[in-house]
BALOBA-1460 file (C-alpha; in Angstrom, 3 decimals):
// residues 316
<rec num="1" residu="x" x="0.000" y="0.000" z="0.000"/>
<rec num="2" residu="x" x="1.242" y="3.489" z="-0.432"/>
<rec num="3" residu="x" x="-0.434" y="6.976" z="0.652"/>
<rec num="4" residu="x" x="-0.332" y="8.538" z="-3.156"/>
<rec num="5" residu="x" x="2.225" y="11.137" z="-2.139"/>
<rec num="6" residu="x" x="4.996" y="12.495" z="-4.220"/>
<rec num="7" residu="x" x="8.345" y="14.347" z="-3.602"/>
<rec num="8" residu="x" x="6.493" y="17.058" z="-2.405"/>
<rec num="9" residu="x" x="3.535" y="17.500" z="0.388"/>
<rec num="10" residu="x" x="0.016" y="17.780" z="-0.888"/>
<rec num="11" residu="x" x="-2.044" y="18.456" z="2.047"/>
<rec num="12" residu="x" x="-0.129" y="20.990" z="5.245"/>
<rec num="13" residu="x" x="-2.732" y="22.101" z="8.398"/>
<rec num="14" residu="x" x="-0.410" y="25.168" z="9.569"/>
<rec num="15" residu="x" x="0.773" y="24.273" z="13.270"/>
<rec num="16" residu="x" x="3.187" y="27.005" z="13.656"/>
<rec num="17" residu="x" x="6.353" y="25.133" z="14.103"/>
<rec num="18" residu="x" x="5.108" y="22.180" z="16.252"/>
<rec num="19" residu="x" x="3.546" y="19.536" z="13.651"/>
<rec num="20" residu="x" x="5.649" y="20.815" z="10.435"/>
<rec num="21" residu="x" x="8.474" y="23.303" z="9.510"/>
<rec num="22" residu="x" x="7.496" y="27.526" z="10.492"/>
<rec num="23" residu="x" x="7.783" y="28.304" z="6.787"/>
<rec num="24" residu="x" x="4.320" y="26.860" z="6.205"/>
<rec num="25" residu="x" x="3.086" y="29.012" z="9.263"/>
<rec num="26" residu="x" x="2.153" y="32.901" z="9.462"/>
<rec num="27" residu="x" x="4.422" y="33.391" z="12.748"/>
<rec num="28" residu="x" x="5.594" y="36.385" z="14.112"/>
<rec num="29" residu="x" x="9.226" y="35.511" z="13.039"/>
<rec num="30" residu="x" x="10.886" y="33.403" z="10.530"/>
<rec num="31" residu="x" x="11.013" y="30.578" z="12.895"/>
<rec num="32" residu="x" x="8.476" y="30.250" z="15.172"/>
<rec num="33" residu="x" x="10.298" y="30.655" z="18.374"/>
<rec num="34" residu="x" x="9.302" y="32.707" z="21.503"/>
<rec num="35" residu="x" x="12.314" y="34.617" z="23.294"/>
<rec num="36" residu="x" x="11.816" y="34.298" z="26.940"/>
<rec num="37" residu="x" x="11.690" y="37.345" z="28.998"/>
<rec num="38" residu="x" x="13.512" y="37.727" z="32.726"/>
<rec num="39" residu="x" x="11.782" y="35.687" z="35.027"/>
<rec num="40" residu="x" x="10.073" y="33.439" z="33.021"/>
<rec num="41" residu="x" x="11.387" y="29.831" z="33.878"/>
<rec num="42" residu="x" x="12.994" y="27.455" z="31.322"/>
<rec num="43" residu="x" x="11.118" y="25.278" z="28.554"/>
<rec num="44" residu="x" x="10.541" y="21.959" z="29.933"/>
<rec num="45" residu="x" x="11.471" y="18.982" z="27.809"/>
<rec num="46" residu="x" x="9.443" y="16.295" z="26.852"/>
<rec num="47" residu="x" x="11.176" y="12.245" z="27.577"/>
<rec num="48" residu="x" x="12.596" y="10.016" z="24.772"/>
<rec num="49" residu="x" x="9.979" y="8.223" z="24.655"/>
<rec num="50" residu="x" x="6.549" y="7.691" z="26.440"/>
<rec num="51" residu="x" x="2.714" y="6.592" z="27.333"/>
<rec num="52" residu="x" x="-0.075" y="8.264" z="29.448"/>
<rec num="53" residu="x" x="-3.653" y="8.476" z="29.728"/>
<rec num="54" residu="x" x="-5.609" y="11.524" z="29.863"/>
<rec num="55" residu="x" x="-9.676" y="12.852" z="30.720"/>
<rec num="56" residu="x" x="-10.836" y="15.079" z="28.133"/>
<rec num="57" residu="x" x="-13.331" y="17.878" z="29.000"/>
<rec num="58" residu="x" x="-15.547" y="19.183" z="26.193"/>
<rec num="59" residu="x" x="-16.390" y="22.445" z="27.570"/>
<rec num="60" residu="x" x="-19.762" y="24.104" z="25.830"/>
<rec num="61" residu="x" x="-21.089" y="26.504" z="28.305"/>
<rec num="62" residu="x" x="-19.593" y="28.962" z="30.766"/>
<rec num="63" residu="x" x="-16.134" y="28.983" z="29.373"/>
<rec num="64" residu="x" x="-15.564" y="32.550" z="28.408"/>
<rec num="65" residu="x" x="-15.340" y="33.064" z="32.284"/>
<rec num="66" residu="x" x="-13.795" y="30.062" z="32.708"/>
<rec num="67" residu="x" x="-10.578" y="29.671" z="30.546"/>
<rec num="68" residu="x" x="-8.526" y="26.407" z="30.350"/>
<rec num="69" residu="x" x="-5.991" y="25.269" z="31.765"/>
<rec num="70" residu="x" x="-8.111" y="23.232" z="34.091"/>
<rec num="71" residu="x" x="-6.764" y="21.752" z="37.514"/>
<rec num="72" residu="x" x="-8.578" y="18.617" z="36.697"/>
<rec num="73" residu="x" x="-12.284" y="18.908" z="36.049"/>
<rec num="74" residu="x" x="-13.524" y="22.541" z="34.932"/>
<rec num="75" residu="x" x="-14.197" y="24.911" z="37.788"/>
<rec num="76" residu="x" x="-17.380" y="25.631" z="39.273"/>
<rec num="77" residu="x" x="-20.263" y="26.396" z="38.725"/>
<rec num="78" residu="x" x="-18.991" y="24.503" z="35.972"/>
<rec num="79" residu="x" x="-21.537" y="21.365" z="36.208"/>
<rec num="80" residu="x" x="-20.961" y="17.486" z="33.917"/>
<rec num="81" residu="x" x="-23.636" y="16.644" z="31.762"/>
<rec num="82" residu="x" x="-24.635" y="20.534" z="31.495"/>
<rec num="83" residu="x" x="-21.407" y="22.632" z="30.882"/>
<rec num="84" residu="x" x="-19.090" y="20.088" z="29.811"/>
<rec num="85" residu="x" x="-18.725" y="16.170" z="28.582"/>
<rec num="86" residu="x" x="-16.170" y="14.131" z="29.900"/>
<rec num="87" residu="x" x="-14.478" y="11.712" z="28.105"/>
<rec num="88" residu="x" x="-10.907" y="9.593" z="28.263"/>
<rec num="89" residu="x" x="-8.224" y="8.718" z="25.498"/>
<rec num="90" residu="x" x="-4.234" y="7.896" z="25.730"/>
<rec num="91" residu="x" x="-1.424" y="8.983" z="24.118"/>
<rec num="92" residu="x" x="1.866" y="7.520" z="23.153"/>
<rec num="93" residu="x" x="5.364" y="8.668" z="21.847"/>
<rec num="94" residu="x" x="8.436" y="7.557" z="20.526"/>
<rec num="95" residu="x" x="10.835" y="10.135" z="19.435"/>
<rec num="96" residu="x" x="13.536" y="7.255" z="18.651"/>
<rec num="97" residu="x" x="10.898" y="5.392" z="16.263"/>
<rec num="98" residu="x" x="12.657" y="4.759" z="12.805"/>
<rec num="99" residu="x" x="11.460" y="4.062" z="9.772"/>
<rec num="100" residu="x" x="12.287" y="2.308" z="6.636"/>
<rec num="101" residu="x" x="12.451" y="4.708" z="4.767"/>
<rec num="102" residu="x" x="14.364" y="7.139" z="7.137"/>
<rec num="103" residu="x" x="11.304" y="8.512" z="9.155"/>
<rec num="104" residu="x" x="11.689" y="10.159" z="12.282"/>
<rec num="105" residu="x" x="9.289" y="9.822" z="15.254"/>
<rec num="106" residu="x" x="6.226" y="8.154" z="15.995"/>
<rec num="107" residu="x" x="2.856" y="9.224" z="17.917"/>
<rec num="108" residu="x" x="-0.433" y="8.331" z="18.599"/>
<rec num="109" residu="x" x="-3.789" y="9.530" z="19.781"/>
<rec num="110" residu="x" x="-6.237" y="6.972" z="20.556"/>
<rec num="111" residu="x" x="-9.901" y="8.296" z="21.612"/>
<rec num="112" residu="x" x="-12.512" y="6.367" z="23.300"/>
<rec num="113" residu="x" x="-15.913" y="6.356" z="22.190"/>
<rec num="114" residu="x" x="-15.472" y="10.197" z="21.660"/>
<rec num="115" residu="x" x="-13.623" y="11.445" z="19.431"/>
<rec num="116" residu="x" x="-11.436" y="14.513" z="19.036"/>
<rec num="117" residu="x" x="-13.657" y="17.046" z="18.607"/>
<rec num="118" residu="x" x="-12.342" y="19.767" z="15.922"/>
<rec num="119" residu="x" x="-14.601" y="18.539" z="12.976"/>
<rec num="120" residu="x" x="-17.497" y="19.958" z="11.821"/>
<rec num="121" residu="x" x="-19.362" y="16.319" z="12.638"/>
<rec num="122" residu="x" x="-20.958" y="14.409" z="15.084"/>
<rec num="123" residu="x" x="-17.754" y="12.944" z="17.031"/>
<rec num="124" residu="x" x="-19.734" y="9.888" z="19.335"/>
<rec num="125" residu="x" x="-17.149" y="7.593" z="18.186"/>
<rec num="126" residu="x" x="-13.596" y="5.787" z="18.802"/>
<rec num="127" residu="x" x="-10.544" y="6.991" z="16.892"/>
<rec num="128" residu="x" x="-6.876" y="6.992" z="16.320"/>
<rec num="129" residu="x" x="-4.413" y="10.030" z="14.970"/>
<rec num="130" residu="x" x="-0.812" y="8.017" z="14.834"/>
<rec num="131" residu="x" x="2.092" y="10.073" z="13.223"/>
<rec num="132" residu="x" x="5.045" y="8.277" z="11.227"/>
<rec num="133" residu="x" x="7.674" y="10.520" z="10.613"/>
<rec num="134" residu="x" x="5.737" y="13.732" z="8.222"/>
<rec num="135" residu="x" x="2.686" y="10.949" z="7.521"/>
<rec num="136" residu="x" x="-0.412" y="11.341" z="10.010"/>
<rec num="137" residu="x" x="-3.293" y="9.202" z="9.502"/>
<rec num="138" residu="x" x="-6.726" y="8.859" z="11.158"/>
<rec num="139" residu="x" x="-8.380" y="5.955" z="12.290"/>
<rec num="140" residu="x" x="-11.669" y="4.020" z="12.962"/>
<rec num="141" residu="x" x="-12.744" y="1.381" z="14.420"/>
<rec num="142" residu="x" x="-15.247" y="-1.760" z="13.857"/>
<rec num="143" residu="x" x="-17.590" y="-1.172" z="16.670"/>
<rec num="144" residu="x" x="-18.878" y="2.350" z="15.823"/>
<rec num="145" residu="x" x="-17.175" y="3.742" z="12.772"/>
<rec num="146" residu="x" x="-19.546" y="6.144" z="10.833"/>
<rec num="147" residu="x" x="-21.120" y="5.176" z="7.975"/>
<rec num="148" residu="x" x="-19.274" y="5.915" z="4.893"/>
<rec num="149" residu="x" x="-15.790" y="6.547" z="6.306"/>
<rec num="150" residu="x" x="-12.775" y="4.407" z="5.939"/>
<rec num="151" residu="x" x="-10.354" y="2.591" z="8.131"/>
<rec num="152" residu="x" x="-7.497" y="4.721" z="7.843"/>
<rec num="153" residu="x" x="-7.134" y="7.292" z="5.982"/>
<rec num="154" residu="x" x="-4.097" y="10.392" z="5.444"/>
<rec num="155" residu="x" x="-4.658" y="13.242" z="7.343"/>
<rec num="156" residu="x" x="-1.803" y="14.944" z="6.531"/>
<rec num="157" residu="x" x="1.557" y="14.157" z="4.443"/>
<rec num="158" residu="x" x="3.332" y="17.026" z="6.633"/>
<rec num="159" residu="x" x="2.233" y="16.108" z="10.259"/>
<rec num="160" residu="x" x="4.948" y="14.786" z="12.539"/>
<rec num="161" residu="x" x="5.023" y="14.281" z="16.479"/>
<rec num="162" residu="x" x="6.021" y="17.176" z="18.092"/>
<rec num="163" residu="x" x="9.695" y="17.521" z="18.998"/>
<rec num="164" residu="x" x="10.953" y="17.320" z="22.713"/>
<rec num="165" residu="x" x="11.513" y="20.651" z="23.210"/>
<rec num="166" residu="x" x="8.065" y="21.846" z="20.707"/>
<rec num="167" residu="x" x="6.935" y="24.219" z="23.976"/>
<rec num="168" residu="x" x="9.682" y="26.824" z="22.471"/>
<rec num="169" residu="x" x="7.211" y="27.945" z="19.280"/>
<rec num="170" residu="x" x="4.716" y="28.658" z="21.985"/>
<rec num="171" residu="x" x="5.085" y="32.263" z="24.106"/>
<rec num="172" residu="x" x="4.435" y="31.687" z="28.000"/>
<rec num="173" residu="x" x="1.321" y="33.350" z="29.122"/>
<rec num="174" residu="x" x="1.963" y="34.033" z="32.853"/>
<rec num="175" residu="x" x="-1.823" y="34.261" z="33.204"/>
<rec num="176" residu="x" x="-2.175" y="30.483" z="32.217"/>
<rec num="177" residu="x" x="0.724" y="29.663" z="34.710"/>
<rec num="178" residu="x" x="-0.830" y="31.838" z="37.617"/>
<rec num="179" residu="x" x="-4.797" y="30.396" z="36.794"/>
<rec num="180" residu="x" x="-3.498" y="27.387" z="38.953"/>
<rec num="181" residu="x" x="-1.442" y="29.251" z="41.477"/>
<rec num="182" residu="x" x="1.868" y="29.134" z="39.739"/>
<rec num="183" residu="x" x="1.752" y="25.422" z="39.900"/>
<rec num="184" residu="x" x="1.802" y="24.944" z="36.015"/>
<rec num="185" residu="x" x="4.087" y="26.733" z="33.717"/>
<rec num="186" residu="x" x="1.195" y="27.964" z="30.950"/>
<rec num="187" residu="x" x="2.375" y="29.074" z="27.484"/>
<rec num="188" residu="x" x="-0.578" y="29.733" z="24.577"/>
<rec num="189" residu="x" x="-1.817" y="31.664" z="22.397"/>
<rec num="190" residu="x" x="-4.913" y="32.636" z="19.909"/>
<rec num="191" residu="x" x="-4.321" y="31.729" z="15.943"/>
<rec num="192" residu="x" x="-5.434" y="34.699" z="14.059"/>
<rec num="193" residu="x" x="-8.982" y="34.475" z="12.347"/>
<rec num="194" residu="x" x="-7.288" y="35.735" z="9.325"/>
<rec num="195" residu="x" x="-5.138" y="32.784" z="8.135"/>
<rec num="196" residu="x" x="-2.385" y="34.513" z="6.898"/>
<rec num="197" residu="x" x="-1.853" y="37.110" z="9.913"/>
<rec num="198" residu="x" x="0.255" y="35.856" z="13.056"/>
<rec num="199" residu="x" x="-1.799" y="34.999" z="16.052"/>
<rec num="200" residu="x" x="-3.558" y="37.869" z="18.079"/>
<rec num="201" residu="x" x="-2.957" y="36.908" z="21.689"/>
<rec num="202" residu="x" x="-0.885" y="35.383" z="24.241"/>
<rec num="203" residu="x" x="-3.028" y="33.413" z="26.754"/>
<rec num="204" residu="x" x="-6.394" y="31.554" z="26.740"/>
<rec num="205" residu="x" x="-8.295" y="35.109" z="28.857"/>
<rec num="206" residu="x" x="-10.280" y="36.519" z="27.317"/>
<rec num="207" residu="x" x="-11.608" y="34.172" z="25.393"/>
<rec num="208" residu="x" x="-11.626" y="35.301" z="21.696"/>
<rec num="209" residu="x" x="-14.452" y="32.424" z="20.242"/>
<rec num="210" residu="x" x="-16.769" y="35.095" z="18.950"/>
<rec num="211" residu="x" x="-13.874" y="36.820" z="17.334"/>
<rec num="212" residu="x" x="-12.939" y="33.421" z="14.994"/>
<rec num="213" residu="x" x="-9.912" y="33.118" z="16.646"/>
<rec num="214" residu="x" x="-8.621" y="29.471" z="17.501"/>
<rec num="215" residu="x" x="-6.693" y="28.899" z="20.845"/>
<rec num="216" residu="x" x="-3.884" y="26.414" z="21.059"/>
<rec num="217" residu="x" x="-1.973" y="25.812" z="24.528"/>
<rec num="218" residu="x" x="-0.050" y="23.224" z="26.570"/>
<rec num="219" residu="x" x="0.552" y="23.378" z="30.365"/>
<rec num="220" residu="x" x="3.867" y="21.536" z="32.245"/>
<rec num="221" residu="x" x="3.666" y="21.142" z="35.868"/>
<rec num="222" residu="x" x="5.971" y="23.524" z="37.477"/>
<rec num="223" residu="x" x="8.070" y="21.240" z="39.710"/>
<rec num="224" residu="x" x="10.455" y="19.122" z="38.574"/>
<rec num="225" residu="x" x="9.090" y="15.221" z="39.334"/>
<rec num="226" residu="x" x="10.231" y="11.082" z="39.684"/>
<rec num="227" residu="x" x="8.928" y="8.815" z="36.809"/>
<rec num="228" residu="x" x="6.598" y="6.643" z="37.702"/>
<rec num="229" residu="x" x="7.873" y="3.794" z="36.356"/>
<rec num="230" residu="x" x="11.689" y="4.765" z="35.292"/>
<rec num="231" residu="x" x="13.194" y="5.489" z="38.881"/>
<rec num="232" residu="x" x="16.498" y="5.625" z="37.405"/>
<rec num="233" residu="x" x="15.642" y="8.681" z="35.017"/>
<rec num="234" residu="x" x="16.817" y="12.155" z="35.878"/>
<rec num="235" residu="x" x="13.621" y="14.585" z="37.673"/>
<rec num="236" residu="x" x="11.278" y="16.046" z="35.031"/>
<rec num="237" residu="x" x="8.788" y="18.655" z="34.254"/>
<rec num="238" residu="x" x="5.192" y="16.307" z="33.353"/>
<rec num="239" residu="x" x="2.945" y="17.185" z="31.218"/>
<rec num="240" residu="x" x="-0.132" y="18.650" z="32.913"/>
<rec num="241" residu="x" x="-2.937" y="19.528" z="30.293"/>
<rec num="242" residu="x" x="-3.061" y="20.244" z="26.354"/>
<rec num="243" residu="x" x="-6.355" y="22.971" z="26.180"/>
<rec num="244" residu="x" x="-7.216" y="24.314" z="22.783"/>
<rec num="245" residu="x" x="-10.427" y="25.498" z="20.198"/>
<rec num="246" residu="x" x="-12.997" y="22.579" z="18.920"/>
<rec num="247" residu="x" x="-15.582" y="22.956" z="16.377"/>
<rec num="248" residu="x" x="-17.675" y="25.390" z="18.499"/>
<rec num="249" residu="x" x="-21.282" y="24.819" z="16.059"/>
<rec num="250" residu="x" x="-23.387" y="21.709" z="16.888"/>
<rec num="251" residu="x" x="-22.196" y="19.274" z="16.105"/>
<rec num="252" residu="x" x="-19.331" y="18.403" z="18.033"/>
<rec num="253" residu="x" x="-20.442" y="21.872" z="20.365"/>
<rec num="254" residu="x" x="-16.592" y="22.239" z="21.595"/>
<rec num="255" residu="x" x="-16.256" y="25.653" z="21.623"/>
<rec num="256" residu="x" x="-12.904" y="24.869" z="24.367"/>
<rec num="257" residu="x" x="-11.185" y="21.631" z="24.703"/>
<rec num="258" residu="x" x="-8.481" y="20.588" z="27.447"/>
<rec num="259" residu="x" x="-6.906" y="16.987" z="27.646"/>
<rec num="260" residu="x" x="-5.538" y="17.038" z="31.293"/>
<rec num="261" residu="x" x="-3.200" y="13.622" z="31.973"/>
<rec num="262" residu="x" x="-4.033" y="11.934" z="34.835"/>
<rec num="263" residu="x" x="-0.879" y="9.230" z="34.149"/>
<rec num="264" residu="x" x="2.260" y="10.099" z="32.523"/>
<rec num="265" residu="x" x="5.375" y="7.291" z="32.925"/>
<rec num="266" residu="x" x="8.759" y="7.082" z="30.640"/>
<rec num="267" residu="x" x="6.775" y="3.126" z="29.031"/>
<rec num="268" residu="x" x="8.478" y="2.514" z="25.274"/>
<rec num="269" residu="x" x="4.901" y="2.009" z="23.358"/>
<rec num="270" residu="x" x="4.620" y="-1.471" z="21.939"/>
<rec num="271" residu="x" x="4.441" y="-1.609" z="18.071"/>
<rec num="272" residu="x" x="2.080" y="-3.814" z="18.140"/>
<rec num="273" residu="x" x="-0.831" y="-1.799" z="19.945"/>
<rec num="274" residu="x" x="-0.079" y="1.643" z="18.107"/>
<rec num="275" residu="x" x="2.693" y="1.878" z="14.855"/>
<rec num="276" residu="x" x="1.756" y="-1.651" z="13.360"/>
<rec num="277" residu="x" x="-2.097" y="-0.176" z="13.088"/>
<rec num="278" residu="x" x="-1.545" y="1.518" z="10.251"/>
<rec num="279" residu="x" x="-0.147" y="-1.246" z="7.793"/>
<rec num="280" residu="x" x="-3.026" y="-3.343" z="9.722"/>
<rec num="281" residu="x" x="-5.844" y="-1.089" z="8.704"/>
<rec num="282" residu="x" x="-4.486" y="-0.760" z="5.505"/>
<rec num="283" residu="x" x="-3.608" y="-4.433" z="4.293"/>
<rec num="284" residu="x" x="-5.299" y="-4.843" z="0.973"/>
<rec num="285" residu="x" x="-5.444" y="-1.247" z="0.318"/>
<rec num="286" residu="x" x="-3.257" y="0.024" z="-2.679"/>
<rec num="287" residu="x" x="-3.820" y="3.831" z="-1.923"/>
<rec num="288" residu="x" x="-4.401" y="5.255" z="1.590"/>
<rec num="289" residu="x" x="-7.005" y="7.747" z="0.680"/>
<rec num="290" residu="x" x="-6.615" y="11.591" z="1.446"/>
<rec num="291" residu="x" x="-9.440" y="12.486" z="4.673"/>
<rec num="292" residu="x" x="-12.022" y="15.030" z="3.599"/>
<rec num="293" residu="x" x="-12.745" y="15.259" z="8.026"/>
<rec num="294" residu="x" x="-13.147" y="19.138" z="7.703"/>
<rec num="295" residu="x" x="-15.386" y="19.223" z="4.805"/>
<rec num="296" residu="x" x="-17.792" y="16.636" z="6.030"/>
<rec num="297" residu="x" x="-21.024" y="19.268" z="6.277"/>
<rec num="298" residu="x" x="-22.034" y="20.530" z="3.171"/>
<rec num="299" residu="x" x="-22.116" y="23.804" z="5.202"/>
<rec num="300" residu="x" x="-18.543" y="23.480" z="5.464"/>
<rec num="301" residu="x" x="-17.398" y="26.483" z="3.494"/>
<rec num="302" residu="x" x="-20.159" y="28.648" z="4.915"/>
<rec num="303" residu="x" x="-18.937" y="27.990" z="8.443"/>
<rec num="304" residu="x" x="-15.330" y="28.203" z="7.748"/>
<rec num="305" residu="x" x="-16.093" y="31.715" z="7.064"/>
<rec num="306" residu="x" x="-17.815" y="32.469" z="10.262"/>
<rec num="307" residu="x" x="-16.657" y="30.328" z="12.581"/>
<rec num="308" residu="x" x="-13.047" y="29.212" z="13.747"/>
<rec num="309" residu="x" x="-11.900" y="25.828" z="12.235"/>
<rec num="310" residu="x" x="-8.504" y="24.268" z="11.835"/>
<rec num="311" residu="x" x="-9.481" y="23.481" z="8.406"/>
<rec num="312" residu="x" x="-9.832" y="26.831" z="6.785"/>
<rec num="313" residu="x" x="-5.918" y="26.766" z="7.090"/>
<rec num="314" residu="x" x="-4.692" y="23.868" z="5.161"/>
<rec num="315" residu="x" x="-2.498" y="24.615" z="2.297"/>
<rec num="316" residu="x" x="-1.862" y="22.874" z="-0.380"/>
């Protein structure tokens, strides 16, 4: 099988330095790096290689007074069932994963019964994202796959893991960091509703939803921690939360989305439950096809002119 791509990248979602090179990114410099002022701490570092598990809060109501990152659950009056939807998912990463073909890095996403919510579409069902080197593909599964869409399919052709040290092409908002008393080192910022233009704000407050704008932030604990598993490794910053901008129109209704980890250990993920997927879900199939996730509303290129959606900035 073979994902129909040639020498050079058809289909690039603009991640600003984290998921593909700053060139294919309006930034505020060249390359996508954030200076850090006096006083702000260092970047924290991500491990070689490992697996967690993580709760993901679909936030819907209340959020423009309640901004991400979340200590946990959402604050109150922040209720389940009527503000937000929880849900669960793990992740796992490889940043020594080789391929055959020289491919660098390896990732996945798997959802449970609720998928990530970005897409203009009803997302009650399981999923996988899982990055080879550039190549990220999406996944369904058996047991509640919608009608009409494939196995796998290629998300991207451009869309690696993030590096170790990604958190340096995002600024540090101390707002984030001081929203949990200064126990989380906070760095975000709000993509520009104009896809060309670099983004418009540092930090998730105020909330700029009604303005098209699409947040994108990741939170590190502040203190330097034990694996749970590796005792030998050196003292760490963990990963507390990843909080960003769904699909805010019904469906998905995800107006603000944080995945906080809950377990986080230095575990080398076994080929055979994540990397080994794809050529699984693919046997038989000559040609991987493209994903069409973003246009799957016929009101698709209305919204994308009034609304904030990660697919009104692919490039081709």
């Amino acid at each position: 099988m073979s994902s129909d791509m040639s020498s050079e990248p058809k289909t690039i979602f603009p991640t600003y330095g984290i998921h593909n090179p700053p060139r294919f990114s309006p930034c505020e410099c060249f390359d996508c790096l954030y200076a850090r002022g006096p006083g702000e701490p260092s970047d924290p570092l991500l491990p070689l290689y490992w697996s967690a598990k993580w709760t993901m809060y679909r936030v819907f109501n209340k959020y423009v007074d309640n901004p991400p990152p979340y200590d946990g659950k959402p604050p109150s009056p922040l209720q389940e069932g009527v503000d937000y939807q929880v849900s669960f998912g793990k992740s796992y990463y490889d940043s020594t994963w080789r391929g055959q073909n020289g491919e660098e890095g390896a990732m996945m996403e798997h959802y449970e019964e609720w998928s990530l919510p970005i897409f203009p579409m009803d997302n009650h069902f399981s999923s996988s994202f899982i990055s080879l080197g550039d190549n990220a593909y999406f996944l369904t599964y058996d047991k509640d796959r919608p009608k009409g869409m494939p196995p796998i399919c290629l998300f991207s052709d451009l869309n690696h893991p993030p590096r170790r040290d990604f958190i340096k092409h995002l600024p540090y908002s101390v707002e984030d960091s001081q929203r949990l008393g200064g126990r989380v080192q906070g760095y975000s910022f709000w993509i520009n509703p104009e896809p060309d233009k670099p983004p418009i704000q540092v930090g998730a407050s105020p909330d700029r939803t009604a303005d098209r704008a699409i947040l994108f932030g990741y939170a590190f604990k502040n203190s330097w921690e034990r694996d749970a598993v590796d005792k030998s490794a050196a003292p760490y910053r963990h990963p507390h939360s990843f909080y960003f901008s769904g699909y805010p129109l019904t469906p998905p209704d995800a107006p603000i989305v944080s995945q906080n980890f809950t377990e986080f250990a230095m575990i080398r993920p076994d080929p055979a439950e994540t990397w080994d997927l794809v050529a699984k879900f693919s046997a038989g199939t000559e040609i991987i096809p493209a994903c069409n996730l973003f246009r799957s509303r016929e009101t698709q290129s209305e919204s994308s002119e009034k609304v904030p959606t990660w697919g009104g900035r692919r490039r081709r």
